[in-house]
C-alpha positions in Angstrom: 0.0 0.0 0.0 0.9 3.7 -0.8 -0.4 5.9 1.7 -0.1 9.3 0.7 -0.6 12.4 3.2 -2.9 15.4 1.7 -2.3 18.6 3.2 -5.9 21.2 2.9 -4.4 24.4 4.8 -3.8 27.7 3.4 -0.1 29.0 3.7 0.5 32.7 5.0 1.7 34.4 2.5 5.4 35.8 2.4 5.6 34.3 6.3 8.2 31.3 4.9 9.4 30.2 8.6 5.6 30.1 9.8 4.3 27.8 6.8 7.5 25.8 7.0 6.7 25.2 10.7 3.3 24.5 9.6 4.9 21.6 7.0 7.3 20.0 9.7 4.2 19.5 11.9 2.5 18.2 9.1 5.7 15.9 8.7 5.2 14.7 12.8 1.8 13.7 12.7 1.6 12.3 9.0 5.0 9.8 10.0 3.1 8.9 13.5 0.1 7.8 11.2 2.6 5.1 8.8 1.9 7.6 5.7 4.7 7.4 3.0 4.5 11.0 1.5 2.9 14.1 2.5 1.2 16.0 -0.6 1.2 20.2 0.2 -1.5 22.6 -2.0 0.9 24.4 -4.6 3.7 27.3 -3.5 2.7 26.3 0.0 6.4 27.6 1.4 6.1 31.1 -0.1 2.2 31.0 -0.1 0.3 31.6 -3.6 1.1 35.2 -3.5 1.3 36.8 -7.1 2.4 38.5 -8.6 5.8 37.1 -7.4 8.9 38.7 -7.9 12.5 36.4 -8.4 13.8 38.7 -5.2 10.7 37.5 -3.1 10.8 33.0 -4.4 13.3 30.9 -2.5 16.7 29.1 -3.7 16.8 25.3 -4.5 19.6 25.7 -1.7 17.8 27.4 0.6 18.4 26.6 4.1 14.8 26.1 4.7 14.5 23.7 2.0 17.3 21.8 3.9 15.4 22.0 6.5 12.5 19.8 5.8 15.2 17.3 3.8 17.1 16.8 7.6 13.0 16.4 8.9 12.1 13.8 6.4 15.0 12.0 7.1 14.5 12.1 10.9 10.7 11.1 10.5 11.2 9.0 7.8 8.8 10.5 5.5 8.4 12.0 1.8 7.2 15.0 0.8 6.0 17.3 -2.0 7.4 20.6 -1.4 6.0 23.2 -3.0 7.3 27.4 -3.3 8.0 29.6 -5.6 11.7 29.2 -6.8 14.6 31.1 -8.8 14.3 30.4 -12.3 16.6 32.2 -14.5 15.6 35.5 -14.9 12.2 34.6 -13.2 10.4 32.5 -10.5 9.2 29.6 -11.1 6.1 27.7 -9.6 8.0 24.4 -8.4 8.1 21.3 -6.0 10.9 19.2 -4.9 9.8 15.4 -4.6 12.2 14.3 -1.4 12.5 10.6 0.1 12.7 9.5 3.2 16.1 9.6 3.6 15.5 13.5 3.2 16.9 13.3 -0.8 15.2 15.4 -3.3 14.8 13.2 -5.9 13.7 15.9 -8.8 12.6 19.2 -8.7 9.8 19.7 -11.3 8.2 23.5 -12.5 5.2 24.0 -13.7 5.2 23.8 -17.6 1.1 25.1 -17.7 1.7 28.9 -16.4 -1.3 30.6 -16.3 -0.2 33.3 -18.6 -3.8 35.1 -18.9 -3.2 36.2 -15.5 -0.6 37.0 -13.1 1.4 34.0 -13.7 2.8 35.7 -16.9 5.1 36.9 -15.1 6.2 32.8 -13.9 9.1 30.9 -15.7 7.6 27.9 -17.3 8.9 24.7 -16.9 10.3 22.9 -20.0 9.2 18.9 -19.8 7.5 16.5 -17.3 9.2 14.4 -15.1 8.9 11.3 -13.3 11.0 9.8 -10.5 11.1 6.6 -8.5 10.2 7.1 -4.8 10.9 3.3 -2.7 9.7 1.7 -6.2 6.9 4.0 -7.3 6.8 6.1 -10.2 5.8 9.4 -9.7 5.3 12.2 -11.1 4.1 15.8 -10.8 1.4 18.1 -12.2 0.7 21.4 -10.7 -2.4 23.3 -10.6 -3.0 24.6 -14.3 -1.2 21.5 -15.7 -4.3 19.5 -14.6 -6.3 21.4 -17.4 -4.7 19.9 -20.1 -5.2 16.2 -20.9 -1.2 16.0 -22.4 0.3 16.6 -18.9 -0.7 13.0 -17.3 -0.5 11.4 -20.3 3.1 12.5 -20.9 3.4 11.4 -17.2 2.0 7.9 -18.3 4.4 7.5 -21.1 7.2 8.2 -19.1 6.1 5.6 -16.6 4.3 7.3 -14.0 2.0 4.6 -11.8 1.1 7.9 -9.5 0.1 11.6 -9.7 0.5 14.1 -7.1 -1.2 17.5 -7.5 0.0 20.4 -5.6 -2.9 22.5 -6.2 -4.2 26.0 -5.6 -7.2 27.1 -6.9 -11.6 27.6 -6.6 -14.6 25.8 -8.9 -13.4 22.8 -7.9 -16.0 20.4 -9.3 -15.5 20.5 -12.9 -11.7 19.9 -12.2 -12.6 17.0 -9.9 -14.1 15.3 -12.1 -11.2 15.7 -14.7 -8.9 14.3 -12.5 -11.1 10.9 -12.2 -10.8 11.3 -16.1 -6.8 11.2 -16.3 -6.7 8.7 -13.7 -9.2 6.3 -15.4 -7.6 6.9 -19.0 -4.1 6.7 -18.4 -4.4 4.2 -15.7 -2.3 5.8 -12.9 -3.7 6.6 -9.5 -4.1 10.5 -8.7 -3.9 12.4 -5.6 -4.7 16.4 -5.3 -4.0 18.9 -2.4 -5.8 22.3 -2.8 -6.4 24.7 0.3 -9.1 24.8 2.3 -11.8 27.6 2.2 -15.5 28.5 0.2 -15.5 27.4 -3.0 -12.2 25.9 -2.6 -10.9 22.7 -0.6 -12.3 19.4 -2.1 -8.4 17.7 -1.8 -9.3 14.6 -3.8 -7.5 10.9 -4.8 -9.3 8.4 -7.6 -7.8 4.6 -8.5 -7.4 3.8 -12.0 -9.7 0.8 -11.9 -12.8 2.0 -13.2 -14.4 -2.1 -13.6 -13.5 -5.3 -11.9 -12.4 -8.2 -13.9 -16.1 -9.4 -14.5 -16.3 -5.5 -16.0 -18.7 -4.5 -13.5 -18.1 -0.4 -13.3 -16.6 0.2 -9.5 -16.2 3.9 -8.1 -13.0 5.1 -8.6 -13.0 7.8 -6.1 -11.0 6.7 -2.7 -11.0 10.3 -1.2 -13.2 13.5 -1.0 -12.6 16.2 1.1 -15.3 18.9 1.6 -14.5 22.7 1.2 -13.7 24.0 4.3 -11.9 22.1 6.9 -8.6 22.5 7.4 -6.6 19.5 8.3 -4.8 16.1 7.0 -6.3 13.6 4.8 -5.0 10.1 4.1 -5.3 8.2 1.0 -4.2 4.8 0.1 -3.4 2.7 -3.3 -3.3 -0.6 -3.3 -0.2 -0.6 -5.9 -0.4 -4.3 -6.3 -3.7 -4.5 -7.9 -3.2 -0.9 -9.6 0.0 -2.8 -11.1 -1.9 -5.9 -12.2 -5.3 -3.8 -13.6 -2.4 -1.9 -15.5 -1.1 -5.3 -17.1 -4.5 -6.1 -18.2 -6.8 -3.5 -19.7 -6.9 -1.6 -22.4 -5.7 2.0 -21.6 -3.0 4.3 -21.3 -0.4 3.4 -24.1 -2.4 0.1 -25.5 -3.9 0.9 -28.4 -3.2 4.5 -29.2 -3.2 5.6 -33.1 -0.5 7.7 -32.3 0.2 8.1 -36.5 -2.9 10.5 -36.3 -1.8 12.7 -33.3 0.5 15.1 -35.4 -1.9 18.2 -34.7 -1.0 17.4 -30.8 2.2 19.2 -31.0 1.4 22.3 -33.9 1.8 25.2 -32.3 -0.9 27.4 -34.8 -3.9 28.8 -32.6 -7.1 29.2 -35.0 -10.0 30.7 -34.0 -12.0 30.7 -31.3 -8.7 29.7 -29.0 -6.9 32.9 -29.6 -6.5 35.2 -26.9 -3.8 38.4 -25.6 -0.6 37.2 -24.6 0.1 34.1 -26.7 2.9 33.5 -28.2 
């Protein structure tokens, strides 16, 4: 079993030591209940503050970084750190994916800025990654990334089994169900964290078995959080029959007609799609 740790707290914006005191706590009481990773809603060190400036986002080597790297090592837990982080000219909207041996395993940026808004101003990331945590494949979408379909199932071809969402955002329920949606067509289990509050919260995981082998249709959905409360939520995969659903059905990379997916990767914008700021 992978049991994964979902953070639904809002982080103080530009108060770094107070949410990274908030995150070590979270760290005590998630490695006291056996979890194997603690997820955090997106840019949780530096809070979701935009616009952000490069002077005002954190250093990969920031001391407070190493910080929760010497916590996970002494509580023998993983996390998804989330802040914003010194690009090169610009922040960047990141998280570090450390072990429990307090290792950062990759540090992936946000490739979906939202550049319609104050994101603009955020260095995009340039690919997708996927690392191995005690076994796992995982990998990382953030917030926006979730919007478009190509994020997980680039994930998926790189081998991801898991997505974790650092999320930060409202109208949650349209984006809930798109989740279930990557998880049941790519076959990988997915996990959100968004912060609590109205019209927010609703931290989620689904399972990527959608049907059991007689092809009855099962829920997918193994955790819902409401709105509002504040607090940890635990999620667990059963990786062992995610693994052995994966071998069998006919998803993710089976059957794909990949020949007729050239437009996938055009970059023309045609009508109605085109909107300021583009490039």
């Amino acid at each position: 079993m992978f049991k994964v740790a979902i953070l639904q707290k809002r982080a103080i914006h530009v108060q770094i030591d107070e949410n990274i005191e908030s995150i070590i706590m979270a760290m005590k009481e998630t490695s006291e209940n056996h979890a194997d990773i603690l997820l955090l809603p997106e840019c949780f060190v530096t809070g979701y503050d935009l616009p952000m400036t490069y002077e005002k986002s954190i250093a990969d080597d920031d001391i407070r970084v190493t910080k929760i790297c010497e916590n996970a090592e002494k509580y023998k837990i993983g996390v998804v750190l989330t802040a914003f982080t010194k690009g090169h000219k610009q922040p960047q909207n990141s998280a570090f994916v450390i072990d429990k041996s307090g290792k950062i395993l990759m540090k992936y940026s946000k490739v979906h800025t939202c550049d319609f808004a104050d994101e603009r101003n955020v260095e995009p990331g340039k690919e997708f990654k996927v690392c191995d945590f005690e076994g796992i494949q995982l990998g990382i979408m953030i917030c926006y990334d979730r919007e478009y379909p190509e994020s997980a199932r680039i994930l998926m071809l790189k081998g991801a089994e898991v997505i974790l969402v650092p999320n930060d955002c409202c109208s949650m329920q349209p984006r809930i169900r798109a989740l279930s949606t990557r998880a049941y067509e790519n076959m990988v289990a997915v996990a959100m964290a968004n912060p609590n509050g109205d019209n927010a919260g609703c931290s989620c995981a689904f399972s990527p078995i959608c049907w059991d082998r007689n092809g009855k249709c099962v829920d997918n959905t193994v955790l819902q959080a409401d709105d509002n409360t504040e607090g940890i939520f635990y999620t667990e995969f059963d990786m062992e029959a995610i693994r052995e659903y994966r071998n069998r059905e006919m998803l993710g990379n089976t059957f794909r007609k990949v020949e007729a997916y050239g437009q996938l990767v055009s970059k023309e914008i045609k009508s109605p799609f085109i909107r300021d700021g583009q490039n």
